[in-house]
Z-matrix of the N, CA and C atoms (Angstrom, degrees):
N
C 1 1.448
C 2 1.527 1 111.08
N 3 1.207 2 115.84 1 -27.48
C 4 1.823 3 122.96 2 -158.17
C 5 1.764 4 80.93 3 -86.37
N 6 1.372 5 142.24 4 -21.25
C 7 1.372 6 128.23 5 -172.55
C 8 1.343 7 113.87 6 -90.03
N 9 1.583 8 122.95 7 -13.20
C 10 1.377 9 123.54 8 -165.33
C 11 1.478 10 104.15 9 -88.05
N 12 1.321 11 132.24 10 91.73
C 13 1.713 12 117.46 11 157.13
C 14 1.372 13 131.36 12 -45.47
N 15 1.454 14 128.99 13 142.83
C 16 1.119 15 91.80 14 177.24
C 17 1.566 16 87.37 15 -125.46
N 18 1.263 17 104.99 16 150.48
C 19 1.507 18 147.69 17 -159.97
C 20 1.909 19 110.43 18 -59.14
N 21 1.202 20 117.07 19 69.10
C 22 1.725 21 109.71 20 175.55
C 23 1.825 22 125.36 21 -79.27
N 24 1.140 23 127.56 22 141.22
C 25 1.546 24 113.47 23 -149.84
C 26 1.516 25 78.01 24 -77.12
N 27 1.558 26 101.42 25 170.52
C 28 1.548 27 119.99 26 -172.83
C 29 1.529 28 82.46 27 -106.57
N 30 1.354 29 104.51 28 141.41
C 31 1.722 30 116.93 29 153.23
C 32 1.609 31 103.73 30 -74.88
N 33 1.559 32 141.88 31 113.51
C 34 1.138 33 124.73 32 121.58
C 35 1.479 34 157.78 33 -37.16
N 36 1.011 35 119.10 34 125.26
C 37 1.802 36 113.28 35 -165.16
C 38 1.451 37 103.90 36 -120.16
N 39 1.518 38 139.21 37 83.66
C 40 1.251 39 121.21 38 169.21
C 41 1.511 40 117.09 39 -17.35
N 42 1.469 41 107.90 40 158.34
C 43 1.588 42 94.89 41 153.91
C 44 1.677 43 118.06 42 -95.84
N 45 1.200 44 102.06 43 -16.42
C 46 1.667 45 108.82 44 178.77
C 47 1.665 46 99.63 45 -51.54
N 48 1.786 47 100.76 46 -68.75
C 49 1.913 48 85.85 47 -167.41
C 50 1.700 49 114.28 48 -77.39
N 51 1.284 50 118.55 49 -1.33
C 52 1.694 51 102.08 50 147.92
C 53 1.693 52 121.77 51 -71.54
N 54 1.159 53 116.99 52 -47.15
C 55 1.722 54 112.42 53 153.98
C 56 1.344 55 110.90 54 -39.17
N 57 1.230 56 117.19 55 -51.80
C 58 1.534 57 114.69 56 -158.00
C 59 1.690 58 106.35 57 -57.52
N 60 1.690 59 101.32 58 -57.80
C 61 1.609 60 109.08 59 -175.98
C 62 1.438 61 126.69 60 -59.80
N 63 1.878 62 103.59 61 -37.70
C 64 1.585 63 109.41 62 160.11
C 65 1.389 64 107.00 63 -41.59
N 66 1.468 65 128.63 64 -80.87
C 67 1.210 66 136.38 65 -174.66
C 68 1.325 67 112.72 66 -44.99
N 69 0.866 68 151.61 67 4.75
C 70 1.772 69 157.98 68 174.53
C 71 1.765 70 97.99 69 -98.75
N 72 1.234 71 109.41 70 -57.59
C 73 1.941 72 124.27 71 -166.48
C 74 1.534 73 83.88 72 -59.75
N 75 1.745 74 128.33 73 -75.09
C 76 0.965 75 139.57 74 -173.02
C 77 1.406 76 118.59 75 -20.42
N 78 1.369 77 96.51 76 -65.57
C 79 1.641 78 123.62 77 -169.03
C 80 1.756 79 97.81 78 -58.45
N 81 1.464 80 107.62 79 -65.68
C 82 1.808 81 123.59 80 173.84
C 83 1.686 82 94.59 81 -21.33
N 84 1.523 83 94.39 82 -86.08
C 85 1.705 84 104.72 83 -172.83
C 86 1.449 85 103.47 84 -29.84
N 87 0.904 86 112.95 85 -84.29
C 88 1.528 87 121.27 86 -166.24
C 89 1.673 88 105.67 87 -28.11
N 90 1.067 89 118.12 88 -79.25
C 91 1.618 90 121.08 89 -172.32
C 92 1.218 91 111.80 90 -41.33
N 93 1.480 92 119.27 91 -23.04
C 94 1.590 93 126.19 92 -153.03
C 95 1.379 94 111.88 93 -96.34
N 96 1.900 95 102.32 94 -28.29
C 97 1.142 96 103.96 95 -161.23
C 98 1.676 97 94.41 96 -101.00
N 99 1.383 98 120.01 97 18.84
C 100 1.933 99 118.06 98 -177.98
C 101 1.486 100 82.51 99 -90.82
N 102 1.348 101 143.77 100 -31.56
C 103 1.464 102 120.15 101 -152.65
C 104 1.540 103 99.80 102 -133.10
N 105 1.645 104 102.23 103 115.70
C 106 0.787 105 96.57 104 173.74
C 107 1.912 106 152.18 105 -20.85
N 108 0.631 107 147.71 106 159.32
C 109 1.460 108 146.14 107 -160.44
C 110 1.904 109 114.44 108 6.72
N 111 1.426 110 102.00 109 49.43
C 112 1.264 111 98.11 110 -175.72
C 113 1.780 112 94.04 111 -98.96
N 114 1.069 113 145.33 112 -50.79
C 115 0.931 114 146.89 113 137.03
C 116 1.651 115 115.93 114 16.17
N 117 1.522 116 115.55 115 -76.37
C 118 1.124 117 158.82 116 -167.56
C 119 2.080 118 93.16 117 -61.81
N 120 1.134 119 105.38 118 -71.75
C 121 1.736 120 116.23 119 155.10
C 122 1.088 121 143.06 120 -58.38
N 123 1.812 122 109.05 121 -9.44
C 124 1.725 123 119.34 122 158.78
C 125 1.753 124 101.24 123 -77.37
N 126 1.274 125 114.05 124 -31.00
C 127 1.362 126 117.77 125 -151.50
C 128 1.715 127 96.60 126 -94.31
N 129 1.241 128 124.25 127 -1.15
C 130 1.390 129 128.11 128 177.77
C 131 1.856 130 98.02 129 66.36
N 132 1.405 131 124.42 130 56.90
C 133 0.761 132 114.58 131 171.52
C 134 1.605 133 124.49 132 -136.91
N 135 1.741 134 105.41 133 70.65
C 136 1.720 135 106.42 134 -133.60
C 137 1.235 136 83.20 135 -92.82
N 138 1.341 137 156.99 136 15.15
C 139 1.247 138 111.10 137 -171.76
C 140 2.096 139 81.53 138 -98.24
N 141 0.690 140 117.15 139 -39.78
C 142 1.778 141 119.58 140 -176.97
C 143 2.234 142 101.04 141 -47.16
N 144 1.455 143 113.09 142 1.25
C 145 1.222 144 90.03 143 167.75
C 146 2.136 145 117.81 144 -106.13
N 147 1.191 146 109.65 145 -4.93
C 148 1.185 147 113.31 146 178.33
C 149 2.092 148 102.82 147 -83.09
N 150 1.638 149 113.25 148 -34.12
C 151 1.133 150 121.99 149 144.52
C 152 1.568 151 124.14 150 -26.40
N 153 1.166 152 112.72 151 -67.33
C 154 1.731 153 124.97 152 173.55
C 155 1.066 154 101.11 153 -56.45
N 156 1.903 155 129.46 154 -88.90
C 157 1.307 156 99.41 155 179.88
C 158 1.450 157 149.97 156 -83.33
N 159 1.415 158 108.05 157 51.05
C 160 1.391 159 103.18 158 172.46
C 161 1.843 160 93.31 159 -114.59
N 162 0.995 161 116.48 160 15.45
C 163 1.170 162 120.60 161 -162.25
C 164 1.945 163 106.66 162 -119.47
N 165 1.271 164 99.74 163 -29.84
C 166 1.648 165 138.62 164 150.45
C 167 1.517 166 127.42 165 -54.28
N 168 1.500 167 96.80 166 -35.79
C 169 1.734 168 126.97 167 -168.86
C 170 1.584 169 82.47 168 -92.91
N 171 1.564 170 121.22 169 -89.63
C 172 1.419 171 104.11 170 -172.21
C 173 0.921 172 161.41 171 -27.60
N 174 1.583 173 97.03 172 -27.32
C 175 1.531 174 121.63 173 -165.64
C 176 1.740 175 105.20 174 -96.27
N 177 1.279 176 94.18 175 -36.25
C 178 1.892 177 108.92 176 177.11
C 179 1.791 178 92.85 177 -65.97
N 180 1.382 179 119.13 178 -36.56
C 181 1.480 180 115.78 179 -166.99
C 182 1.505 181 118.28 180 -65.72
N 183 1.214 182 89.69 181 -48.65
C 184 1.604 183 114.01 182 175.20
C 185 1.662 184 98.92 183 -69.17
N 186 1.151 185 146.20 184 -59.51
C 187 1.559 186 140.10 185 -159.81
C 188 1.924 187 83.12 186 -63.19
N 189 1.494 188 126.19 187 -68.90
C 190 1.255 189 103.81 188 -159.32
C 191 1.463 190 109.07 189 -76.18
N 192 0.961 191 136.46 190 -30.98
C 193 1.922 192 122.68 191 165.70
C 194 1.947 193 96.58 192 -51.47
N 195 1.533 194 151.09 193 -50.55
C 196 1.232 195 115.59 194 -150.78
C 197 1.858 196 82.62 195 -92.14
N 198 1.158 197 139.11 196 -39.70
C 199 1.953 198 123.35 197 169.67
C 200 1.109 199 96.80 198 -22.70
N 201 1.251 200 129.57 199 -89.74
C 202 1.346 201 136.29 200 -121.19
C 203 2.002 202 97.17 201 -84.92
N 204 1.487 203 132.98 202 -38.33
C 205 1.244 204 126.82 203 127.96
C 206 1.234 205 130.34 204 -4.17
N 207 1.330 206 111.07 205 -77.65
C 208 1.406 207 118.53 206 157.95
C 209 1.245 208 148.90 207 -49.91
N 210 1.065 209 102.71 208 -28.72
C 211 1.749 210 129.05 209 167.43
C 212 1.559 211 97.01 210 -57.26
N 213 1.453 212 104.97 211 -64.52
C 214 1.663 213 102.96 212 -168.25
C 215 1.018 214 120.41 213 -77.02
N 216 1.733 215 116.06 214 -37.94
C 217 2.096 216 89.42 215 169.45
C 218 1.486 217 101.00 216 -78.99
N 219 0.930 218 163.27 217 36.64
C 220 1.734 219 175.48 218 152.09
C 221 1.536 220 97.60 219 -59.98
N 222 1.878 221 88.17 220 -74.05
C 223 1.722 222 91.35 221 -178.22
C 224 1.658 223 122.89 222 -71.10
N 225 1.580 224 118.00 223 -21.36
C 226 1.412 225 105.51 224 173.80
C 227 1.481 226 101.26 225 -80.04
N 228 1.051 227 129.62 226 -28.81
C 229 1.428 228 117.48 227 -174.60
C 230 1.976 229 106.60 228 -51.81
N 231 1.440 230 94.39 229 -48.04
C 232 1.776 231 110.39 230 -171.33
C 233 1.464 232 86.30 231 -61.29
N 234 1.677 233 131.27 232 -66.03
C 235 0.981 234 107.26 233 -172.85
C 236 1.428 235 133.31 234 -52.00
N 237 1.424 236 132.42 235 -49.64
C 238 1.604 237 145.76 236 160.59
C 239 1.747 238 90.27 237 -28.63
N 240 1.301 239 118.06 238 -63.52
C 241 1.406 240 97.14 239 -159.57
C 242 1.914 241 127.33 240 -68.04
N 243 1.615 242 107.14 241 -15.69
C 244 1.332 243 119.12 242 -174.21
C 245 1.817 244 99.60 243 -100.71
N 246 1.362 245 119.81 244 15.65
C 247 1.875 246 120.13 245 -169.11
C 248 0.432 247 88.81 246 27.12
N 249 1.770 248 122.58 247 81.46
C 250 1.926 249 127.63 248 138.07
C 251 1.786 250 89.57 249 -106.74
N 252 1.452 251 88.46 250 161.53
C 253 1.683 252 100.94 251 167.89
C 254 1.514 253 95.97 252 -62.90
N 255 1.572 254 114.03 253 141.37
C 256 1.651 255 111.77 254 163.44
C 257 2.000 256 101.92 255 -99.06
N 258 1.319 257 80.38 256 128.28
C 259 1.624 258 107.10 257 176.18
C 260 1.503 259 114.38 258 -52.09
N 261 1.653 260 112.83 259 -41.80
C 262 1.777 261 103.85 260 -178.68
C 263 1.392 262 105.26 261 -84.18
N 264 1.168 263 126.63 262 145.38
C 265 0.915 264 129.65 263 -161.24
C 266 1.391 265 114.57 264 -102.83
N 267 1.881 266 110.73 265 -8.33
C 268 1.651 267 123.53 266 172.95
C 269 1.714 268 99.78 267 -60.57
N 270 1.320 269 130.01 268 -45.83
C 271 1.029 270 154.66 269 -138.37
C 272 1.772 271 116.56 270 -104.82
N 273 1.380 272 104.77 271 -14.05
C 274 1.681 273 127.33 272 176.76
C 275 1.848 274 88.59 273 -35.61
N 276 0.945 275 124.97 274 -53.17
C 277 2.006 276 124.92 275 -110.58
C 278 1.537 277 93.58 276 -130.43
N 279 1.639 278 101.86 277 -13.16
C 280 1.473 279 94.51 278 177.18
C 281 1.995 280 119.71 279 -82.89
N 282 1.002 281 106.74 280 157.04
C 283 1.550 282 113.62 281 154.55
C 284 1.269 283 127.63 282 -56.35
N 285 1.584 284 99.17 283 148.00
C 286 1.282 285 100.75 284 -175.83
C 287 1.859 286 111.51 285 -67.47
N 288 1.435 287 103.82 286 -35.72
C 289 1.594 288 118.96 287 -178.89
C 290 1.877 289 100.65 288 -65.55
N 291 0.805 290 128.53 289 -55.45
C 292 1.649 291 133.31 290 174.40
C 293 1.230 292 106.39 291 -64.43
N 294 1.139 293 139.79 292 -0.15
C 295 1.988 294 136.28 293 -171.79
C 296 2.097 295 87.47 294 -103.23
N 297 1.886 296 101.35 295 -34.02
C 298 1.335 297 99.47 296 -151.30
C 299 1.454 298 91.79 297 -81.46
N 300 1.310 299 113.02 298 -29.86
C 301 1.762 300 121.63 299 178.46
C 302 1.509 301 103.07 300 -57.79
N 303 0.899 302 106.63 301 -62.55
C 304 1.432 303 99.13 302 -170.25
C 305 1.538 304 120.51 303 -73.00
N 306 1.470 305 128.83 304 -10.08
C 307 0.872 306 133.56 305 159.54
C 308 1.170 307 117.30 306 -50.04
N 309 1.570 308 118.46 307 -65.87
C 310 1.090 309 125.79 308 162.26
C 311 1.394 310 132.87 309 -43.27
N 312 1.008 311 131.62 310 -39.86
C 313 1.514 312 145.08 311 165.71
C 314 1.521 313 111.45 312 -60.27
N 315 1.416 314 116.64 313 -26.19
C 316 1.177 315 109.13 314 -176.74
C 317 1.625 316 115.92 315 -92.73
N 318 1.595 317 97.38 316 -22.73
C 319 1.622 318 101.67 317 -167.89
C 320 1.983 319 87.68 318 -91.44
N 321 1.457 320 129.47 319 -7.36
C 322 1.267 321 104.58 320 -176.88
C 323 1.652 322 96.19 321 -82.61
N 324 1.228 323 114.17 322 -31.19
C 325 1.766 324 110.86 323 -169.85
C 326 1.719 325 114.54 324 -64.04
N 327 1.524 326 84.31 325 -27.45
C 328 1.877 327 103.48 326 -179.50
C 329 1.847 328 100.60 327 -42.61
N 330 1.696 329 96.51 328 -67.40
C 331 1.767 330 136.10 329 -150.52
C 332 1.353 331 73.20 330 -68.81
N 333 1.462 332 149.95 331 -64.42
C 334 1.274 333 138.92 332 -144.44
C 335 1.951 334 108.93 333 -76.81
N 336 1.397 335 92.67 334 -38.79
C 337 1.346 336 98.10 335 178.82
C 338 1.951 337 113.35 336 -52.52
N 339 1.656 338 109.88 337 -45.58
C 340 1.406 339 112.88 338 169.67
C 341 1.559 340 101.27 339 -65.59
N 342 0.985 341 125.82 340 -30.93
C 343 1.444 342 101.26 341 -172.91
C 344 1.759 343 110.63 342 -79.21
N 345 1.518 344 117.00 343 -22.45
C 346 1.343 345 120.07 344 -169.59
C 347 1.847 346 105.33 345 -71.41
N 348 1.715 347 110.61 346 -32.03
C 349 1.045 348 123.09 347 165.81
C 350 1.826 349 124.43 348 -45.46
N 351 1.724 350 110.43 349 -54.08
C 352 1.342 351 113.24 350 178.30
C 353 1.339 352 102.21 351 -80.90
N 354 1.029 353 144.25 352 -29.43
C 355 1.919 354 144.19 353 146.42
C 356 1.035 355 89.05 354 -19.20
N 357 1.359 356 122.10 355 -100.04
C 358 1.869 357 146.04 356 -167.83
C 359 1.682 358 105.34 357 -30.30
N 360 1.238 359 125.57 358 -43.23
C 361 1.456 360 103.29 359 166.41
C 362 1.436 361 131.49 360 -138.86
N 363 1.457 362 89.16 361 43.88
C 364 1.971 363 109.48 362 155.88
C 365 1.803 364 88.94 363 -93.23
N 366 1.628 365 109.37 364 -46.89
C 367 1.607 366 92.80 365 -176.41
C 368 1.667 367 121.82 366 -65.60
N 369 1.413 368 114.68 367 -3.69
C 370 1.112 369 137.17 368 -172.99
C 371 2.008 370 99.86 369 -65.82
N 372 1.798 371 87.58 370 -71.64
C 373 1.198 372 105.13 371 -167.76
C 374 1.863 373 97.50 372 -58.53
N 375 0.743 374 120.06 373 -42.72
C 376 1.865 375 121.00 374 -173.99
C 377 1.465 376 96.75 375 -74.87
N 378 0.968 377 137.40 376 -39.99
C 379 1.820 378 111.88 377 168.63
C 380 1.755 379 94.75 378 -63.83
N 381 1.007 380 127.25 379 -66.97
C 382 1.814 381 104.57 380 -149.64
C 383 1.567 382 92.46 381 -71.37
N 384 1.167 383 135.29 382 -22.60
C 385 1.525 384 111.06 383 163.21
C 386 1.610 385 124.91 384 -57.04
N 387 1.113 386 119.03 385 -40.51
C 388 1.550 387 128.82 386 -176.08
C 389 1.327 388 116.05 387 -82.27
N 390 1.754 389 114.03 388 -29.97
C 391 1.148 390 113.07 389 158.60
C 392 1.390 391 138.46 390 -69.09
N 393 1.640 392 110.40 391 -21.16
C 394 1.340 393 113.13 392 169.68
C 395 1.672 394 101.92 393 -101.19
N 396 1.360 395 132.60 394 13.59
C 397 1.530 396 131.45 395 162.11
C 398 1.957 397 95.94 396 -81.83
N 399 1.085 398 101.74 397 -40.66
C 400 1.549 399 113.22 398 -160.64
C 401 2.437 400 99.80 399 -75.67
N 402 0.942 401 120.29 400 -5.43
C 403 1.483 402 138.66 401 -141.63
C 404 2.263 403 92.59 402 -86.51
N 405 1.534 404 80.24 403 -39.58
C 406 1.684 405 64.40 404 172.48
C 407 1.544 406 104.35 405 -130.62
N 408 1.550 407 106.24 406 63.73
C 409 1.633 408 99.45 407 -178.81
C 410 1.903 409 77.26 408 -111.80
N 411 1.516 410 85.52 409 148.43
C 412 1.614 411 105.78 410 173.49
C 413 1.726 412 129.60 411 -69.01
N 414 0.647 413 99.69 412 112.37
C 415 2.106 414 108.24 413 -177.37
C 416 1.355 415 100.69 414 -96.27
N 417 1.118 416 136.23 415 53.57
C 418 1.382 417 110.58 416 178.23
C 419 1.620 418 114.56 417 -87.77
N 420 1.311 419 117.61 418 -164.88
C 421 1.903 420 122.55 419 -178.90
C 422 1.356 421 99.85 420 -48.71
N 423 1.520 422 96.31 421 -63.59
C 424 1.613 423 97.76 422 -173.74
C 425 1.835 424 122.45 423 -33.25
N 426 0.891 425 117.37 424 -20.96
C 427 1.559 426 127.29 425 -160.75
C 428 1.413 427 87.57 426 -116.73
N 429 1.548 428 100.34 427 105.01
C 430 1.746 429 116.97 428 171.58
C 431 1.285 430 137.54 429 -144.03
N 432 1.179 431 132.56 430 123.03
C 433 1.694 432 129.42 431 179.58
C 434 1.535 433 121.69 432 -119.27
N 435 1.041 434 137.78 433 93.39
C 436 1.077 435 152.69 434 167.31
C 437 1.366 436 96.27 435 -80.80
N 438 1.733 437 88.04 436 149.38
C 439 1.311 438 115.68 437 -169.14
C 440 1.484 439 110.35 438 -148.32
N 441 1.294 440 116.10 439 95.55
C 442 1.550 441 116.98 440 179.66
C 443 1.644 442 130.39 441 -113.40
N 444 0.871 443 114.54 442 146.33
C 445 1.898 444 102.56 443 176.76
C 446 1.237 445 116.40 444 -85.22
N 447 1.380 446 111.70 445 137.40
C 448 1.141 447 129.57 446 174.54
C 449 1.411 448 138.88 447 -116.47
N 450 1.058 449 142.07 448 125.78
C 451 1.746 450 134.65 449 -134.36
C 452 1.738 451 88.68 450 -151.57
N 453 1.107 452 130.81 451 139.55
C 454 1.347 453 143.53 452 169.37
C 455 1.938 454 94.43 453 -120.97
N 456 1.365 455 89.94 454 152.65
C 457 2.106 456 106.98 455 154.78
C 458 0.922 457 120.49 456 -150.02
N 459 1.561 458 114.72 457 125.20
C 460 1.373 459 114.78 458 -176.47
C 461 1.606 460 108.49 459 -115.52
N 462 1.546 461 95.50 460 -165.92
C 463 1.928 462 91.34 461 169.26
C 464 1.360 463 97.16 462 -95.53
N 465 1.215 464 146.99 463 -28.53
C 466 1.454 465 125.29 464 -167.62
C 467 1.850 466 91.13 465 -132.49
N 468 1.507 467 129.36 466 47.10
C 469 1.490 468 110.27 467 -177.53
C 470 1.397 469 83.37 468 -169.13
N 471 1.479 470 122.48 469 170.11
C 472 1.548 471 135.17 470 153.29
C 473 1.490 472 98.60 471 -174.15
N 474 1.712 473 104.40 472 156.80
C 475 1.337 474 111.09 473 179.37
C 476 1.305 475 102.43 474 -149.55
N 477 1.315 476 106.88 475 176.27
C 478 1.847 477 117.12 476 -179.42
C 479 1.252 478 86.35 477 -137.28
N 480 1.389 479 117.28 478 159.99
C 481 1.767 480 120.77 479 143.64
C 482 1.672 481 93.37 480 179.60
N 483 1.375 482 104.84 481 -162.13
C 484 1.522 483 123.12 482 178.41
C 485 1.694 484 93.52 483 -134.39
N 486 2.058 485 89.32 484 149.49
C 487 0.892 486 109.73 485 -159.68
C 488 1.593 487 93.54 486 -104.12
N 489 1.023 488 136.36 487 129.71
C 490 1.644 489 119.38 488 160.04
C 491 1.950 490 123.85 489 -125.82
N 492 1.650 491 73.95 490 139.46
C 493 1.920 492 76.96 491 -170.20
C 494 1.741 493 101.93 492 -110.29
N 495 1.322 494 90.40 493 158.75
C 496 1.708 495 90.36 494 -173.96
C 497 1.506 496 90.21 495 -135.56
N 498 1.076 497 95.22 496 159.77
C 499 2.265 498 96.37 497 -172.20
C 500 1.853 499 75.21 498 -162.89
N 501 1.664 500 89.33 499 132.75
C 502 1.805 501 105.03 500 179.15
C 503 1.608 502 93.79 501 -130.22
């Protein structure tokens, strides 16, 4: 008896329509992830795209307010250094050593601002990835966290905090 197998049908899987469906997910991702919160809107999860760009908005706000900053103590600095009259007139009274400080200070907030931008939507692309990894994980009752405040009084003690319960 232990030699006889017994015989279960095999599922077949072309390889064409496993290529085919990779190349569909692939293709999806790709298009989804050039525009901002498109990702975020495959996954039915719109209110997280006005989130993105206001977060898009700031960062663009901040890069062109510290440029254009920079631009101008840039040029009084150039000017201070060639004894030309400097044209802004915030900038008459400053030093040449304080024109160079702040130059600098302004072009690192500039460089940081582009970098806070590619931050802002690599974290973009990793929420709508994790959110559609996360799309058929189970929430049911059983799975719970409460979160309550908690305050004690004593005669010589008192406290505040939150209480948190987890039930799996």
């Amino acid at each position: 008896m232990a030699q006889h197998l017994e015989q279960t049908p095999v599922k077949t899987i072309s390889l064409q329509e496993t290529a085919k469906k990779n190349m569909s997910s692939v293709k999806k991702a790709t298009l989804l992830s050039i525009i901002p919160g498109g990702g975020q809107i495959y996954n039915k999860s719109y209110w997280k795209v006005p989130v993105i760009y206001a977060g898009f908005g700031a960062l663009g706000y901040s890069y062109v307010f510290y440029n254009r900053v920079y631009n101008d103590v840039r040029q009084a600095y150039i000017q201070k250094l060639n004894n030309e009259p400097i044209t802004n007139p915030e900038y008459e009274n400053v030093s040449e050593d304080m024109l160079y400080n702040l130059r600098e200070s302004y072009r690192k907030s500039r460089d940081l601002s582009v970098i806070g931008m590619a931050g802002w939507y690599a974290f973009n692309l990793m929420d709508a990835a994790v959110d559609a990894h996360l799309k058929g994980f189970d929430v049911g009752e059983k799975l719970t966290l409460k979160v309550k405040p908690q305050y004690q009084y004593g005669p010589s003690y008192s406290y505040a905090g939150l209480s948190l319960k987890l039930n799996f």
